[in-house]
C-alpha positions as CSV (number, residue, x, y, z in Angstrom):
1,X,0.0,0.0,0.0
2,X,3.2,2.2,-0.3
3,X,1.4,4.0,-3.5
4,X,-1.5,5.1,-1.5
5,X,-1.2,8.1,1.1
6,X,-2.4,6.2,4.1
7,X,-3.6,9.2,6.4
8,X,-6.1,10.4,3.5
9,X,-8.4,6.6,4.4
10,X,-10.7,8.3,7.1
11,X,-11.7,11.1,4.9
12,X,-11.8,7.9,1.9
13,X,-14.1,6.5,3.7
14,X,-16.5,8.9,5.5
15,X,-17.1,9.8,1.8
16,X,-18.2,6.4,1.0
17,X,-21.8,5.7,1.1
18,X,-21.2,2.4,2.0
19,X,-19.2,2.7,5.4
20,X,-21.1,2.9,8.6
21,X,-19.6,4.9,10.8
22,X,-19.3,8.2,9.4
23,X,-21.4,9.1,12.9
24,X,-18.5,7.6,15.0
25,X,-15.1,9.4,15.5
26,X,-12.2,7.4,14.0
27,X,-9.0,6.5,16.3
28,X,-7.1,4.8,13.6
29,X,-7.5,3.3,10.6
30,X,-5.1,0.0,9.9
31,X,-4.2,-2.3,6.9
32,X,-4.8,-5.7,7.8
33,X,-3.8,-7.3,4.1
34,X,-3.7,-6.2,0.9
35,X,-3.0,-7.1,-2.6
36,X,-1.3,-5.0,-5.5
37,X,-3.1,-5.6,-8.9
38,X,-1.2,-4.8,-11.6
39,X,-3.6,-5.6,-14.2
40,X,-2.7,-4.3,-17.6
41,X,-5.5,-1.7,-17.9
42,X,-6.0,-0.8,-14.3
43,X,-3.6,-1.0,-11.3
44,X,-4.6,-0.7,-7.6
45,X,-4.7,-1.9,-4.2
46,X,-7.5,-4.7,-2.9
47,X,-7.3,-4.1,0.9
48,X,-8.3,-5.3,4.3
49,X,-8.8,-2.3,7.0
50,X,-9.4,-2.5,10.9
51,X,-11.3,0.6,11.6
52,X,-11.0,1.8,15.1
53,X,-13.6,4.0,17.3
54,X,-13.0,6.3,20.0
55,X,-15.5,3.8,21.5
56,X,-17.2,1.0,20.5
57,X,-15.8,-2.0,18.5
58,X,-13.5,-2.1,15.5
59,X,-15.1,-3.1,12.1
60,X,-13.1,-4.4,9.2
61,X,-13.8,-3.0,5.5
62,X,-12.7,-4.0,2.0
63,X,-11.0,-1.2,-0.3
64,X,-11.2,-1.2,-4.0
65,X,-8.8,2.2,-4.5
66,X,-5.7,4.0,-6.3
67,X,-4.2,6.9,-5.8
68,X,-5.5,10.1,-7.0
69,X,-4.6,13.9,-7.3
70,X,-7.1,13.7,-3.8
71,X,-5.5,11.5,-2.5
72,X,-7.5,8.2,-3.0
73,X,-9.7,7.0,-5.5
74,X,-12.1,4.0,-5.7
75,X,-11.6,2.0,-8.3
76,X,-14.6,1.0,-8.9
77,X,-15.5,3.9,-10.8
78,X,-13.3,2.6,-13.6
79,X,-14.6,-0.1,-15.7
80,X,-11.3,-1.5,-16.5
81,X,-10.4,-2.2,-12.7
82,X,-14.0,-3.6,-12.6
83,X,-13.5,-5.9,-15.2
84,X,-10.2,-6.7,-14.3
85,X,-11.9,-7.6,-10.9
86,X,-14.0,-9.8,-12.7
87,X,-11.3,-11.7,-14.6
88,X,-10.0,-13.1,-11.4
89,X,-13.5,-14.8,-10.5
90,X,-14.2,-15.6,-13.9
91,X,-10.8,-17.5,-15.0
92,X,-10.6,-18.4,-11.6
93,X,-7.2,-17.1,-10.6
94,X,-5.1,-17.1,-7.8
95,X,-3.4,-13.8,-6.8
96,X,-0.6,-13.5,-3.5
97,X,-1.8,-11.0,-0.7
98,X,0.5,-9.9,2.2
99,X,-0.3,-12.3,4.3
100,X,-2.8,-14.9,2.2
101,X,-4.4,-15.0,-1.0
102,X,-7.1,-13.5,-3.2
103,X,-9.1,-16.7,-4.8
104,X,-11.5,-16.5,-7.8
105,X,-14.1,-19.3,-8.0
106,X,-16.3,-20.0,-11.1
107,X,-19.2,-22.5,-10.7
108,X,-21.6,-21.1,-13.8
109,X,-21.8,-22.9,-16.9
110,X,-18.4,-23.1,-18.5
111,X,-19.2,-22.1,-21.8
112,X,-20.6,-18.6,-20.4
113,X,-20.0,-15.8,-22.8
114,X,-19.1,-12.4,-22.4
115,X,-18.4,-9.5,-24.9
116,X,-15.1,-8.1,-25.0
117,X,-14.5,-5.5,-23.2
118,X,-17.5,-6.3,-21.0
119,X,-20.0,-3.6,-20.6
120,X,-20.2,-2.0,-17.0
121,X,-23.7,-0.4,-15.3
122,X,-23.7,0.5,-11.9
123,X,-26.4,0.5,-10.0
124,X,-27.0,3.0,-7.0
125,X,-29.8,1.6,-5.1
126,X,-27.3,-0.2,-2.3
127,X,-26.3,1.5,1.0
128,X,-24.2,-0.9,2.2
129,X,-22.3,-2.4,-0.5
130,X,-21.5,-2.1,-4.2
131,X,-23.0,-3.6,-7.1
132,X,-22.2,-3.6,-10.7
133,X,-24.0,-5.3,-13.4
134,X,-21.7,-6.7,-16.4
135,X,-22.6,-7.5,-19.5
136,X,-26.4,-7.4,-18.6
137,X,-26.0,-11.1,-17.5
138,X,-24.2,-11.0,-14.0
139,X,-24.4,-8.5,-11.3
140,X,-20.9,-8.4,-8.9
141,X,-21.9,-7.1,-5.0
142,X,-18.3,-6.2,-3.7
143,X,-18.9,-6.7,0.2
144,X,-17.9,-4.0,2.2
145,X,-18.3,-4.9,6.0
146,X,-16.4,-7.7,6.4
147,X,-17.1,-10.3,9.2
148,X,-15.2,-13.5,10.5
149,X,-16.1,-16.8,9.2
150,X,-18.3,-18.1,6.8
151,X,-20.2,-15.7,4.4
152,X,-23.9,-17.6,4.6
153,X,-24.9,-16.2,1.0
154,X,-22.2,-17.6,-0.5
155,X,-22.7,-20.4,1.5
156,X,-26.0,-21.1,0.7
157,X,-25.4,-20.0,-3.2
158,X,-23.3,-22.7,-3.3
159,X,-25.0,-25.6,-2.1
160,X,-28.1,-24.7,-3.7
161,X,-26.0,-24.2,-7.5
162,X,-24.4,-27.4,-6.7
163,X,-25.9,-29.5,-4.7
164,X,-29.7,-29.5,-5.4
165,X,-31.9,-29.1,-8.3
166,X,-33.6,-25.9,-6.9
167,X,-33.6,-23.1,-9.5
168,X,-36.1,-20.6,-8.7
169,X,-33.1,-17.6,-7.3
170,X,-30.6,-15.9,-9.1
171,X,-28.2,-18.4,-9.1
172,X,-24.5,-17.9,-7.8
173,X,-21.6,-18.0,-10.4
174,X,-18.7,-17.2,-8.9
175,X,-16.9,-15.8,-6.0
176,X,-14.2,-13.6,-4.7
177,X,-12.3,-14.9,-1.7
178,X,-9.0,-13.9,0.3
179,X,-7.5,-16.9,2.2
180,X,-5.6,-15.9,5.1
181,X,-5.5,-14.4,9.2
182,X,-8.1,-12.0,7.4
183,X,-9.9,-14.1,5.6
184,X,-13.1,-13.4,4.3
185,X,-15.6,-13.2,1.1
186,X,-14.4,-10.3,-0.9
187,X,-17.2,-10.6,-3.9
188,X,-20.3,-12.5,-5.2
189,X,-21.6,-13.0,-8.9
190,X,-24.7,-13.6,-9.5
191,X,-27.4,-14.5,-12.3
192,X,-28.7,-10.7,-13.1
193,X,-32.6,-10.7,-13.7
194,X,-33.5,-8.2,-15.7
195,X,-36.9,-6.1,-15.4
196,X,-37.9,-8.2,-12.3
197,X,-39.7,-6.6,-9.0
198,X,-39.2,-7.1,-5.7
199,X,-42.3,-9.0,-4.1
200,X,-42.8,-5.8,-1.5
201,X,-43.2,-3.8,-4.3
202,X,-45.1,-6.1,-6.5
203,X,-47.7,-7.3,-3.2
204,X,-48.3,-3.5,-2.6
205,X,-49.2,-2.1,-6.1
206,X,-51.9,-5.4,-6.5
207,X,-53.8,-4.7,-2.7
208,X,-53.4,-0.7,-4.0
209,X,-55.2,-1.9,-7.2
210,X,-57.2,-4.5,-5.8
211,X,-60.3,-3.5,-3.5
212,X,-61.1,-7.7,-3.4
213,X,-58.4,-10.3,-4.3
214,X,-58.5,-11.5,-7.0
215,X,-58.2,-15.4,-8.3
216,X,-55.1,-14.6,-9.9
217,X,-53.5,-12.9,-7.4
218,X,-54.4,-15.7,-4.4
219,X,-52.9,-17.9,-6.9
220,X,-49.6,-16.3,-7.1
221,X,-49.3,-15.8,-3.3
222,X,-50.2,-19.8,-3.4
223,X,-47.1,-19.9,-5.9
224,X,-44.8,-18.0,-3.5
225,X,-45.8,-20.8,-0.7
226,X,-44.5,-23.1,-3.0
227,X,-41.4,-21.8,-3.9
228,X,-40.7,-21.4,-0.1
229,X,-41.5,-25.0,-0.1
230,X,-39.4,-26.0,-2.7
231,X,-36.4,-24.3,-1.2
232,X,-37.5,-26.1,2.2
233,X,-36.9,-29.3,0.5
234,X,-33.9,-28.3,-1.2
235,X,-32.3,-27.8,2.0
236,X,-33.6,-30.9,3.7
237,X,-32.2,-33.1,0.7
238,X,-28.3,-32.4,1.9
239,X,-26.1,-35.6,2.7
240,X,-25.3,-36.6,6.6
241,X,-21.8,-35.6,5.7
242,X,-22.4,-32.3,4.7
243,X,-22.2,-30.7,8.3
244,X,-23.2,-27.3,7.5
245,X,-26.4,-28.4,6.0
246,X,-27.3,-31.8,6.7
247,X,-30.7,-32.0,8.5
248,X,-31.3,-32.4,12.5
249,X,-33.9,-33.5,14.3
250,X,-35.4,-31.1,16.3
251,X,-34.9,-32.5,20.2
252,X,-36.8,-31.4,23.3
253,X,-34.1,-29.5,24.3
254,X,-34.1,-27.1,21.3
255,X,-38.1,-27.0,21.7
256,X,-37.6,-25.6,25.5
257,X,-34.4,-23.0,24.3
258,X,-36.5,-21.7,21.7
259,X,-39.5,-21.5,23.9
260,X,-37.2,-19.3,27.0
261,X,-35.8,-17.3,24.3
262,X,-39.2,-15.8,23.0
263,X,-40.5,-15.7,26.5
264,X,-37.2,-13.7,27.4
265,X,-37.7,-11.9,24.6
266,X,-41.7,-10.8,25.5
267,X,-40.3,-9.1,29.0
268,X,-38.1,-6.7,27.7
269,X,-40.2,-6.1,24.6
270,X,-43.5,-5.6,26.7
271,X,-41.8,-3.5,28.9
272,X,-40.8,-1.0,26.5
273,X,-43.5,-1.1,24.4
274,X,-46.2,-0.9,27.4
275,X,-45.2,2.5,28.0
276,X,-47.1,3.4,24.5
277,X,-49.6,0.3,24.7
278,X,-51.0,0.0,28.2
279,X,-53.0,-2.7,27.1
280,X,-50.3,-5.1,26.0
281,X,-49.3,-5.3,29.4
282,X,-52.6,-6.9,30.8
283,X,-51.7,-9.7,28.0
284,X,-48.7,-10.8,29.1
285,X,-49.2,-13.5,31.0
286,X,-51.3,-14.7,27.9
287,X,-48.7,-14.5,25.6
288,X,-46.0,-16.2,27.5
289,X,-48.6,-18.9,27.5
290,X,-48.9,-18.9,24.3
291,X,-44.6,-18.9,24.1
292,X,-44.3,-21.7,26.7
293,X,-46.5,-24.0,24.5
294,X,-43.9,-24.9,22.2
295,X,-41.6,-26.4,25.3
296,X,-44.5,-28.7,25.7
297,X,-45.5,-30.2,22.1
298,X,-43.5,-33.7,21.7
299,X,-40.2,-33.2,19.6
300,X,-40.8,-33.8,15.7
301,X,-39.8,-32.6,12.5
302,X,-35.9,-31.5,11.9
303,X,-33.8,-28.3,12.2
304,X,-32.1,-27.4,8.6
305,X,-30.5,-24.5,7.4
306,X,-33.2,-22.0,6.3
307,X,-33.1,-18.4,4.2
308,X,-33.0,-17.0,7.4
309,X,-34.2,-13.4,6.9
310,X,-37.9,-13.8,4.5
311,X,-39.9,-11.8,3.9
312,X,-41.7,-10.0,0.9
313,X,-38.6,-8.1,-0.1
314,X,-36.6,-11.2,-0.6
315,X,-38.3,-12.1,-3.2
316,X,-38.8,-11.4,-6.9
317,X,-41.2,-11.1,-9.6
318,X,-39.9,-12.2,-12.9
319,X,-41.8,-13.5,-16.3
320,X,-44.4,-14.5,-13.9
321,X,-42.3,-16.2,-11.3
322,X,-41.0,-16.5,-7.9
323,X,-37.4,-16.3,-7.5
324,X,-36.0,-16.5,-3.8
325,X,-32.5,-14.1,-3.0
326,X,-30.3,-12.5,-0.9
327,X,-29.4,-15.6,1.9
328,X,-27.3,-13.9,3.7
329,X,-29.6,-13.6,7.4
330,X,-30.2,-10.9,9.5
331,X,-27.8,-8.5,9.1
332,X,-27.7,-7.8,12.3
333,X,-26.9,-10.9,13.5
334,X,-23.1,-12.7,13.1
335,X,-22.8,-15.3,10.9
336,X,-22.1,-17.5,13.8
337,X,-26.1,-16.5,14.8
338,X,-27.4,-16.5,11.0
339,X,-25.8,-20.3,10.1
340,X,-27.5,-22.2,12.9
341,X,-30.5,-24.2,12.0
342,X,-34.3,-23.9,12.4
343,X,-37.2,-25.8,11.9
344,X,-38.2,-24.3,8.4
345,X,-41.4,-22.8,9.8
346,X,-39.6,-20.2,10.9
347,X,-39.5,-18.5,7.5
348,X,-43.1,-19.4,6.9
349,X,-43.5,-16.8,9.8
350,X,-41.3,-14.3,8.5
351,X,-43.9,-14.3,5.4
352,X,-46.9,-14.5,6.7
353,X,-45.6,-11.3,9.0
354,X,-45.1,-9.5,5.9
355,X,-48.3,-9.4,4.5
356,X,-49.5,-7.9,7.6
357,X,-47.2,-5.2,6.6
358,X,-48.1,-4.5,3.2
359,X,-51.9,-4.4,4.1
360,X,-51.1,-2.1,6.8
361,X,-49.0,0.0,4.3
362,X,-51.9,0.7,1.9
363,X,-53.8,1.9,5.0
364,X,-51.2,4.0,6.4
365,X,-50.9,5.3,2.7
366,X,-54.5,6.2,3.2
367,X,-56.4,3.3,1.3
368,X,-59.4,2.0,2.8
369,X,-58.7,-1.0,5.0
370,X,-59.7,-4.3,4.2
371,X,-59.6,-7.8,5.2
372,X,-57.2,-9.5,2.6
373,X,-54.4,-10.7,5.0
374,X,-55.8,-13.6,5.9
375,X,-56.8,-14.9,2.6
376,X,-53.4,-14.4,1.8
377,X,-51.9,-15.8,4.3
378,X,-53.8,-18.9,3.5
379,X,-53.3,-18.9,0.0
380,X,-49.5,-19.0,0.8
381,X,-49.7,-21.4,3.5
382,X,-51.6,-23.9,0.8
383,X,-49.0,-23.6,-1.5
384,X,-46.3,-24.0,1.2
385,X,-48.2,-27.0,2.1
386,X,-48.6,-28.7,-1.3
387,X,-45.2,-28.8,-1.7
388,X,-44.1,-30.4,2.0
389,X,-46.3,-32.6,1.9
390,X,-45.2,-35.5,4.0
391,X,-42.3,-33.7,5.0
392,X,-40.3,-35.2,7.4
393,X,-38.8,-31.7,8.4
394,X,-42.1,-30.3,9.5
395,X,-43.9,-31.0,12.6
396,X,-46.1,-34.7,12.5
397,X,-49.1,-33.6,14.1
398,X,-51.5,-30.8,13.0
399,X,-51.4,-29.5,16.7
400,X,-47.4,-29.3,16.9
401,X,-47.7,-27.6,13.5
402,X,-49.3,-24.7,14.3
403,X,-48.3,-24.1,17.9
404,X,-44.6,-24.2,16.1
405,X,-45.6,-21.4,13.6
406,X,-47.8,-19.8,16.1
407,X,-44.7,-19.2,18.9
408,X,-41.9,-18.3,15.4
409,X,-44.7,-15.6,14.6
410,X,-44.7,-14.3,17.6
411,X,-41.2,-14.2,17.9
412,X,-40.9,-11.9,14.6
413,X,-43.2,-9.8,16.2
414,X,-41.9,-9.3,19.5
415,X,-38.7,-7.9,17.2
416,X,-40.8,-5.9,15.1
417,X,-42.2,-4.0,17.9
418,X,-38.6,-3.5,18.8
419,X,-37.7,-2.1,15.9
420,X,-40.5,-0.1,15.1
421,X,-39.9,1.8,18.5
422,X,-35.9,1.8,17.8
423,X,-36.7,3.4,14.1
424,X,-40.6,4.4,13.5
425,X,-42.2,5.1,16.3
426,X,-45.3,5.7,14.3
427,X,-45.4,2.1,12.4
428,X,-45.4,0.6,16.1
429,X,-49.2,0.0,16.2
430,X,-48.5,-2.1,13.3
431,X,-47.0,-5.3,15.0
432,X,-48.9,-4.3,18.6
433,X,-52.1,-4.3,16.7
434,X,-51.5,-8.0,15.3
435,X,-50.2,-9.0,18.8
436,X,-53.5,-8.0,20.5
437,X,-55.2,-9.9,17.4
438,X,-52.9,-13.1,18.2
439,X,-53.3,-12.8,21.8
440,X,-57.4,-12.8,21.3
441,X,-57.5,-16.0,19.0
442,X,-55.8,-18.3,21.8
């Protein structure tokens, strides 16, 4: 990094809109590992960086940049450093680093094509990390934060690409890793969909449009439910020697932690929340019921890996199908957290939570309300259903099944509530008002 002027990189990157902590006074700023890419068209420096607060915990970034008459320059805003990028995953090359190595991986069809010099479009709709689209066939996410241990997306990308027949997500091509003390994934290709729509988007727009449901649309939210399914499968049909994926059954003992972590979970989020909603603290009692069930139901079904983080915005609309993305977990949570495994129903709870949301959007928006959530929750669910049928990952009983789903719903609840009063105070009645609904149907 001898070529870059290393006292400009706080300025570098409280310019970037990617980096976090422009809010947070910077102590130091360190190079962990880098890599010099003299590549013919473009040269610059591929590094690691430990940034350091005046408090709170260090976070580690990845740098794309070159010197500049500023100082520094990313080099992503030159298509030849881009493609060069590219190249590396593509031909799957193996460059040295200081202390490791950059690795490219290809695992899309070999006899992919791409024009030469491949055409370049950013795309600035991403807050948190960068995202080019090449040749109108693959879009590149450079990942910015960088976190310890296994990337789930690329994780999950994988296995799905390579070890199941599942199909309906933009499927992974290729990857960007450094090997090494730092190690991390650098960079993730993707199939690029063009002209799709997000399923938030796409759900809202139909219940703005549609003062009933239509056939059509029940049918497509019966299509989602099996997609979800599908994937569901997908992850259930791993080998018992594939660690990371291979199903579990789901023991008492996993039935009781969840169980103490939602009823944990309803105490703090009660007590906050009460102080806006009175009335949810005269249903406590009734809800941690309702959480403790799920210690008691007899042990059934298995624990797989899962998507982790669905809901209606993790999903898109293409040429009148369902694809399923972006499996990389709460973002909030470490990967540790996000590669653990769940019963499956877990996601099914994350969607059926979000088409609370977008009914209550179109009412907040000031459309008349009206009573299409549960018709769409049960379109999904029969969908979902079709396709597990005899399952052996779900629940055996009827009873176990929906006391399972009941207590993951209420869990995503409990932490919308917490967000809402964290980041929109106003959107809080939202979850309270569907807690008050479950806590009246037990």
């Amino acid at each position: 990094m001898t070529s870059l002027d290393l006292t400009k990189l706080p300025d570098f990157l409280k310019s970037q809109r990617w980096f976090a902590g422009k809010a947070w006074p910077i102590k130091s700023v360190n190079v962990v590992d880098h890599v010099p890419l003299d590549l013919g068209s473009c040269s610059f420096t591929l590094a690691v960086v430990e940034v350091v607060y005046e408090l709170g915990q260090p976070e580690r970034y990845l740098l794309l940049a070159k010197p500049a008459a500023e100082g520094i320059q990313s080099a992503m805003d030159t298509d030849d450093c881009v493609r060069a990028l590219f190249h590396i995953l593509r031909e799957g090359r193996t460059v040295p680093a200081g202390s490791g190595r950059v690795v490219g991986e290809w695992i899309g069809p070999a006899d992919a094509t791409f024009p030469s010099p491949v055409p370049v479009r950013r795309l600035n709709v991403e807050q948190s990390n960068t995202s080019v689209v090449l040749a109108e066939q693959v879009i590149l996410k450079i990942i910015r934060k960088l976190e310890a241990g296994v990337n789930p997306e690329y994780e999950v990308g994988r296995f799905l690409a390579t070890k199941t027949e599942f199909r309906s997500t933009p499927r992974l091509l290729g990857a960007l890793t450094l090997e090494g003390a730092a190690g991390a994934t650098l960079a993730l290709a993707h199939r690029f969909v063009p002209d799709a729509v997000d399923g938030w988007r796409y759900t809202l727009e139909r219940l703005r449009q549609e003062r009933a449901l239509s056939e059509r649309f029940l049918n497509e939210m019966r299509e989602m439910g099996r997609c979800v399914g599908e994937l569901h499968q997908a992850f259930a049909s791993a080998s018992p020697d594939d660690a990371a994926f291979a199903p579990e059954p789901v023991l008492q003992e996993d039935l009781q932690r969840w169980s103490a972590s939602i009823v944990g979970e309803l105490g703090v989020t009660l007590a906050d929340a009460g102080r806006l909603h009175p009335d949810l603290e005269g249903r406590r009692e009734r809800l941690i019921e309702q959480a403790r069930r799920l210690a008691l139901i007899p042990p059934s079904g298995q624990k797989t890996r899962t998507h982790g983080d669905l809901h209606l915005g993790q999903v898109l609309r293409s040429h009148g199908e369902w694809l399923l993305f972006d499996f990389e977990g709460e973002p909030s949570r470490s990967f540790t957290a996000r590669r653990e495994k769940y019963n499956p129903l877990r996601d099914v709870a994350g969607m059926l939570r979000s088409f609370d949301y977008a009914e209550a959007t179109v009412s907040l928006e000031g459309g008349t309300p009206q009573s299409r959530v549960e018709p769409t929750r049960a379109a999904f669910l029969e969908g979902y259903r079709r396709a597990t049928e005899g399952a052996v990952f779900l629940p055996t009983t009827e009873a176990s099944f929906h006391v399972m789903l009941s207590a993951f719903e209420l869990e995503k609840l409990l932490y919308e509530v917490r967000y809402e009063l964290q980041n929109r105070p106003d959107w809080v009645r939202i979850p309270v008002q569907a807690l008050l609904r479950m806590e009246n149907t037990q």
